[in-house]
C-alpha positions in Angstrom: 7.7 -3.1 -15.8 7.7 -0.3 -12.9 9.9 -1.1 -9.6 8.1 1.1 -6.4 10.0 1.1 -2.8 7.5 0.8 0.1 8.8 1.4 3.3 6.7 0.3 6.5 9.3 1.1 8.8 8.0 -0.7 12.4 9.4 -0.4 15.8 12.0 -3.4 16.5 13.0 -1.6 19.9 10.1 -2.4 21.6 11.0 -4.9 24.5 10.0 -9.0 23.1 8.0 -9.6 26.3 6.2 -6.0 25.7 5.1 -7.4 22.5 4.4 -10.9 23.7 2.2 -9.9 26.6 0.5 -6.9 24.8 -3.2 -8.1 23.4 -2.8 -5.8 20.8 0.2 -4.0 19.3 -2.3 -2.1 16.8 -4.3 0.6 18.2 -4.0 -0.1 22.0 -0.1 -0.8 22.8 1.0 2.7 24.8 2.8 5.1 23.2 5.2 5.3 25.9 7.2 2.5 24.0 7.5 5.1 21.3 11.1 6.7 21.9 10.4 9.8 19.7 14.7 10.1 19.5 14.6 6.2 18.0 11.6 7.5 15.8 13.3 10.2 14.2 16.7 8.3 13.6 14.3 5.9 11.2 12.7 9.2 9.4 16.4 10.5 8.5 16.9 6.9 7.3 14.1 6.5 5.5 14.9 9.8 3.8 18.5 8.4 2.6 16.6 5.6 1.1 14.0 8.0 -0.3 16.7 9.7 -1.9 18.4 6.9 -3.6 15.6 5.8 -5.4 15.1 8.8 -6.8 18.6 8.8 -8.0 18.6 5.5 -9.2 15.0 5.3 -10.7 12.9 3.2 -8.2 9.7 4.8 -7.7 8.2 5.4 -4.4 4.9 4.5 -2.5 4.0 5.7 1.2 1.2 4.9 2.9 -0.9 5.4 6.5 -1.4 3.3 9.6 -2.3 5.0 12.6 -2.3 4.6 16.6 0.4 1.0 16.5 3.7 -0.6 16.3 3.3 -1.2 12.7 4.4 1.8 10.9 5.5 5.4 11.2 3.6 6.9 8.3 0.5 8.0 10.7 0.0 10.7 8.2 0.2 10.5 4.3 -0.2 13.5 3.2 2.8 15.4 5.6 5.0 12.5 4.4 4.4 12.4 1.0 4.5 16.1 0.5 7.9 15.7 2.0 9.0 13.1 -0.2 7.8 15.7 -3.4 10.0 17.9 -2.1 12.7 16.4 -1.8 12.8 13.9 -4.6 12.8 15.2 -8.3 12.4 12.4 -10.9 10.4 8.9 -9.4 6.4 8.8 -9.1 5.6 8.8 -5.9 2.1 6.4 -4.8 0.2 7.9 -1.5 -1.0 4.1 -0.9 -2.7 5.3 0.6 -4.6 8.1 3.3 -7.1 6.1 4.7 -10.7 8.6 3.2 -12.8 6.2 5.2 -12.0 7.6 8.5 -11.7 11.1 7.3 -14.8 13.3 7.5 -13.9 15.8 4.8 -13.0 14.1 1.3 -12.5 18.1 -0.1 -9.6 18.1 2.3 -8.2 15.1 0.9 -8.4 16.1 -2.6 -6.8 19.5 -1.3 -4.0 17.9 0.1 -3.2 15.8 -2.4 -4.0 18.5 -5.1 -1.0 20.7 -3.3 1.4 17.8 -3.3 1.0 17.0 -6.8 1.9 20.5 -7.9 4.6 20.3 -5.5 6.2 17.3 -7.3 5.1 18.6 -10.8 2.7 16.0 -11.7 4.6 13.3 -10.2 1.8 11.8 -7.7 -0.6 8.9 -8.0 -3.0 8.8 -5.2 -4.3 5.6 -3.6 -7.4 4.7 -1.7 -7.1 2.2 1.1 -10.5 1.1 2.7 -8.9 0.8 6.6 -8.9 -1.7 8.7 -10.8 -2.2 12.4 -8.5 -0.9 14.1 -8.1 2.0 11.9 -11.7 2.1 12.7 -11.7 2.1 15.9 -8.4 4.6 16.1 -10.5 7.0 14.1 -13.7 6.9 15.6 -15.3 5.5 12.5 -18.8 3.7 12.0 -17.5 0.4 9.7 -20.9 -0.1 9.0 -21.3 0.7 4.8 -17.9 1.4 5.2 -17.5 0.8 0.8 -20.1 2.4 0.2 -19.1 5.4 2.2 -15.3 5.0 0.5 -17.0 5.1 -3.4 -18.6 8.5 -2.3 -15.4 9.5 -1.1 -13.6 9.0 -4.1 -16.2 10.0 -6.0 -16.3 13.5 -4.2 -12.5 13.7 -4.5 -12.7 12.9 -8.1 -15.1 15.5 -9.2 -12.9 17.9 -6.7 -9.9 17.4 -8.7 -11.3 17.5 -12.4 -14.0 20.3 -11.6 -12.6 24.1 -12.9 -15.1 26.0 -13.7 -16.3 27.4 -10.3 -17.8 25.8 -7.5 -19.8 23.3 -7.4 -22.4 21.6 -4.4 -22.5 18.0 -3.6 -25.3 16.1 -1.6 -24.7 12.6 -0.6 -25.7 10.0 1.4 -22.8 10.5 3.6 -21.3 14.0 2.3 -22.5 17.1 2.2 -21.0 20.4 0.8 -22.7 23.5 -0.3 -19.6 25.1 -2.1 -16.7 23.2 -3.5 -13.6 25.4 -4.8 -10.1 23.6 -4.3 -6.9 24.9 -4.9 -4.5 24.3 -6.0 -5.9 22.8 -9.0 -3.9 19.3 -9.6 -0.8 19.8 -11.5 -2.0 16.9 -14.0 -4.6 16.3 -16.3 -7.3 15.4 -16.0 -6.1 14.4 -12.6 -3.0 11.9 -10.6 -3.5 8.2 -11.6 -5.5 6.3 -8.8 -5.0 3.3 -7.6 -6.8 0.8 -4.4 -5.5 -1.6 -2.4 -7.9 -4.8 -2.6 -8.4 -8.6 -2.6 -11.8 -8.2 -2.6 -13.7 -10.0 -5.7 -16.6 -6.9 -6.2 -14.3 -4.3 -5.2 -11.8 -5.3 -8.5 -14.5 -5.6 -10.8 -16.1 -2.0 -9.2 -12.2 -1.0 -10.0 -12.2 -2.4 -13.5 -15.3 -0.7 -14.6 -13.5 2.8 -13.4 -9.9 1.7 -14.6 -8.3 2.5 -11.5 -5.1 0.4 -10.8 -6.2 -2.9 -8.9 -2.9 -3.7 -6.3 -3.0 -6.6 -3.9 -1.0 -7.2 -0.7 0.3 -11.0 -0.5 -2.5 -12.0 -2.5 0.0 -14.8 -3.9 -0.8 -16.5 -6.9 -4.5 -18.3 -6.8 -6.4 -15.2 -5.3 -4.2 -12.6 -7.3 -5.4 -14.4 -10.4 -8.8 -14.5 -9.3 -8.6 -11.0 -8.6 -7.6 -9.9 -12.0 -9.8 -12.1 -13.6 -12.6 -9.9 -11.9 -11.5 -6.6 -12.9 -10.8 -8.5 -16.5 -14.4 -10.0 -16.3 -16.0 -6.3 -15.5 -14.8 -4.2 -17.9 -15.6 -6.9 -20.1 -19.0 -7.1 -19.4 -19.2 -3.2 -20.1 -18.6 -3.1 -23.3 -15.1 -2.0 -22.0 -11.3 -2.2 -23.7 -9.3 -4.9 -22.5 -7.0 -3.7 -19.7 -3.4 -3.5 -19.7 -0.7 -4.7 -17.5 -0.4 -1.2 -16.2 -3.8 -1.7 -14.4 -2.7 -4.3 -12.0 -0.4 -4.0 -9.3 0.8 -6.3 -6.7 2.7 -5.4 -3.4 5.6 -8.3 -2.1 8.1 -8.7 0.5 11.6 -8.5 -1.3 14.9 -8.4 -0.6 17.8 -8.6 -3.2 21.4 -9.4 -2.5 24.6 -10.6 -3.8 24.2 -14.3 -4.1 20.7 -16.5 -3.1 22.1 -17.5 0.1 22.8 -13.8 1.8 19.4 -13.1 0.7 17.8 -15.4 2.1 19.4 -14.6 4.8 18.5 -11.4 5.0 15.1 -11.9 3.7 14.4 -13.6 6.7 14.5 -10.6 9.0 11.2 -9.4 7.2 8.6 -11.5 8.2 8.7 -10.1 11.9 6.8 -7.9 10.4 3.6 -10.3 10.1 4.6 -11.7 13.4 3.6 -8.7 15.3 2.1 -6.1 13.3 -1.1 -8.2 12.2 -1.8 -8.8 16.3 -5.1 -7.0 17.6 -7.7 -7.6 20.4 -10.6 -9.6 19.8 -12.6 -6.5 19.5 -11.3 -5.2 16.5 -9.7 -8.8 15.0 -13.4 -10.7 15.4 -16.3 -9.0 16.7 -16.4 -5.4 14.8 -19.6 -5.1 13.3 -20.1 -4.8 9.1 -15.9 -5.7 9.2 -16.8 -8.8 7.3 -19.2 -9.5 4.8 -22.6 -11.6 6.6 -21.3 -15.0 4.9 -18.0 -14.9 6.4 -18.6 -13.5 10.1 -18.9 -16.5 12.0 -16.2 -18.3 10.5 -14.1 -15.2 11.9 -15.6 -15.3 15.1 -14.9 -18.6 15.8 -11.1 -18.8 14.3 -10.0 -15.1 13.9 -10.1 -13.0 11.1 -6.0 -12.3 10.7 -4.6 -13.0 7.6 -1.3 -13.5 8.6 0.5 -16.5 6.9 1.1 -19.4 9.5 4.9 -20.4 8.3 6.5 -17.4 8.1 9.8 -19.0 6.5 11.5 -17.3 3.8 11.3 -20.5 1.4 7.4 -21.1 1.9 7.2 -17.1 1.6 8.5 -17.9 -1.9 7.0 -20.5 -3.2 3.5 -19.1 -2.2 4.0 -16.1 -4.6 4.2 -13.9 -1.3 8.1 -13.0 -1.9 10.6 -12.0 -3.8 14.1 -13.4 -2.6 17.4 -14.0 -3.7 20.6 -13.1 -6.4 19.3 -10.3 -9.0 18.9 -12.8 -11.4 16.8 -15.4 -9.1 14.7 -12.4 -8.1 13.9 -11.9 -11.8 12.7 -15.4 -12.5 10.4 -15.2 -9.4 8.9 -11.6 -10.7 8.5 -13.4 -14.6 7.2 -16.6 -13.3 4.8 -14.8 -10.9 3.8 -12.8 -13.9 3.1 -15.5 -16.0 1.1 -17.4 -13.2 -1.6 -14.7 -12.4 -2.1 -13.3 -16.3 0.1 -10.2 -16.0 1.3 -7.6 -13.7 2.8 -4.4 -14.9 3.9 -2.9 -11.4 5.4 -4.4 -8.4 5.8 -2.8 -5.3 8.7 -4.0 -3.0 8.7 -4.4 1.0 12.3 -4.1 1.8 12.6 -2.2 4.9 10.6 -4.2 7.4 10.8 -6.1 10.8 14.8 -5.9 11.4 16.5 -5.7 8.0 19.0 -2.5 8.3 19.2 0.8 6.9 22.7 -0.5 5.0 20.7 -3.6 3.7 17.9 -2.0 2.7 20.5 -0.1 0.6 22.1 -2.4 -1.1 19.1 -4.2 -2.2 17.2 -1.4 -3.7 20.9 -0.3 -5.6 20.8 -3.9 -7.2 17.0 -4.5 -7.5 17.9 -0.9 -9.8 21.0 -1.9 -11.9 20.5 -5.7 -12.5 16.7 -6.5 -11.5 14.7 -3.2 -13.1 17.0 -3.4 -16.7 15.8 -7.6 -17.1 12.5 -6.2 -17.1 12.8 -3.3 -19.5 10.9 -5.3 -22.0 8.0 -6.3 -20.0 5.0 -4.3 -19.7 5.9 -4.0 -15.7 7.4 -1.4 -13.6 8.5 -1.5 -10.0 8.9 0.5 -6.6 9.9 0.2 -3.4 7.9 0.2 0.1 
């Protein structure tokens, strides 16, 4: 089993009542609340923390949110090129630039062509579909929005496997008359890829290609489900079964000395769903082709968040939605959730969210790497951190 280290890093500074009043803090709180001093004090954090895991062997995912509270990573590429540099051992996961509100694919598959020879072959690139107010924050028609992100990926794909001279492609949504990128990708054929989905024909679409499938607080019932589609698909093709290395899930988790300072801890995290998930009607119900036909008017009457409505550490746990205590209390949760949903081979780890500090994050990645990652040397799993 892998261990990845995801860090969202949001913006605790920002005054309660701002928050509280503001319709949105996605897309449309002002930027003026954005202290670009506080901002780069979290970046040089975030670097420390970077830098452990790559001494201590917990691999790293960034990822992309643009124009909100919610994150600092507006831009994958710049920060995970600076995490190839400066790291030398871990993967690193790009989870992931968001290719449905980018109009040039090729320019993806460039930049993330240059990073992986930058790391050495040490990239896995992952696709993210957006959200509406990514949408809306990039100017983006969510109308056939998956069908315009399968062309993407398909365009990147034949970017970074294609060597022998350029090459023209004519979609329905892209069009290039001379495709050349280089740097070719450092590995081969090309990085692993990975999406981020709970939808039902999105995982089987993924198990037909073999991508990795990783959910985000799927818990147990639709994680299953989930993996039972990609199962079920390749299935139906005539394909091998997959392995645990094909499914991925993504968890708040924090890991301390005994159960009771983690949980302790642990709490500070979900202020993350508390305000990060809040957008305007516009973008939260009424975007069109957000939602599939048969599940629009439910939103439009109740809201489409999917933010859990008992944010306690304890209910957090016993839906499958954390991770939470002493090293060894933090492995049964990982085995049991495991066993639960037929088999996960990587788990990705939220640690440094809403107000848990740089020291705390610390300390729970050292421990989730010398007495969490060895209990699960014999699994098929592997983990990072967020």
């Amino acid at each position: 089993m892998e261990l990845w280290n995801h860090c969202e890093n949001p913006y605790p500074f920002v005054p309660a009542e701002v928050l509280d009043a503001a319709p949105s803090v996605r897309a449309s709180l002002p930027n003026r609340y954005c202290d670009p001093a506080i901002a780069a004090g979290l970046y040089e954090e975030i670097w420390d923390e970077y830098r452990l895991c790559d001494e201590i062997g917990l691999h790293i995912v960034t990822n992309e949110h643009h124009s909100g509270i919610n994150n600092l990573w507006a831009a994958s590429p710049v920060i995970t090129g600076i995490v190839a540099q400066m790291t030398k051992k871990v993967r690193i996961l790009s989870l992931g630039t968001l290719i449905t509100v980018r109009p040039d694919p090729v320019r993806v598959a460039t930049e993330y062509a240059t990073i992986d020879v930058i790391s050495r072959g040490r990239l896995d690139i992952g696709f993210v579909k957006s959200g509406a107010t990514e949408m809306v924050s990039g100017d983006t028609n969510p109308m056939r929005i998956r069908e315009r992100e399968w062309e993407a990926i398909d365009l990147i794909d034949k970017c970074q496997t294609t060597h022998d001279g350029p090459f023209s492609w004519e979609g329905k949504f892209f069009t290039h008359a001379h495709v050349n990128i280089w740097p070719r990708v450092w590995q081969n054929p090309r990085p692993e890829y990975w999406a981020a989905t709970s939808d039902l024909p999105t995982c089987a679409e993924l198990g037909r290609r073999g991508y990795v499938n990783t959910l985000l607080f799927g818990g147990y019932d639709r994680t299953r489900a989930c993996y039972d589609a990609y199962k079920a698909a390749r299935a139906e093709a005539g394909l091998p079964e997959p392995g645990e290395d094909r499914f991925s899930y993504m968890a708040f988790c924090y890991v301390g000395d005994t159960d009771e300072e983690a949980l302790r801890i642990g709490q500070k995290i979900p202020w993350f769903l508390t305000v990060s998930i809040k957008s305007a009607p516009q973008m939260s119900k009424f975007q069109p082709g957000q939602l599939p036909p048969e599940l629009t008017p439910a939103a439009w009457r109740t809201g489409a968040s999917k933010r859990p409505t008992d944010l306690s550490v304890e209910t957090l746990i016993r839906q499958g939605q954390m991770f939470c205590g002493n090293p060894d209390t933090v492995v049964r949760q990982i085995k049991e959730f495991r066993q639960r949903v037929g088999g996960v081979g990587r788990i990705i780890m939220m640690t440094r969210q809403g107000f848990v500090t740089h020291a705390e994050a610390m300390k729970s990645f050292n421990l989730a790497a010398r007495e969490v990652l060895p209990q699960l040397q014999d699994l098929d799993v592997s983990v990072a951190a967020l």
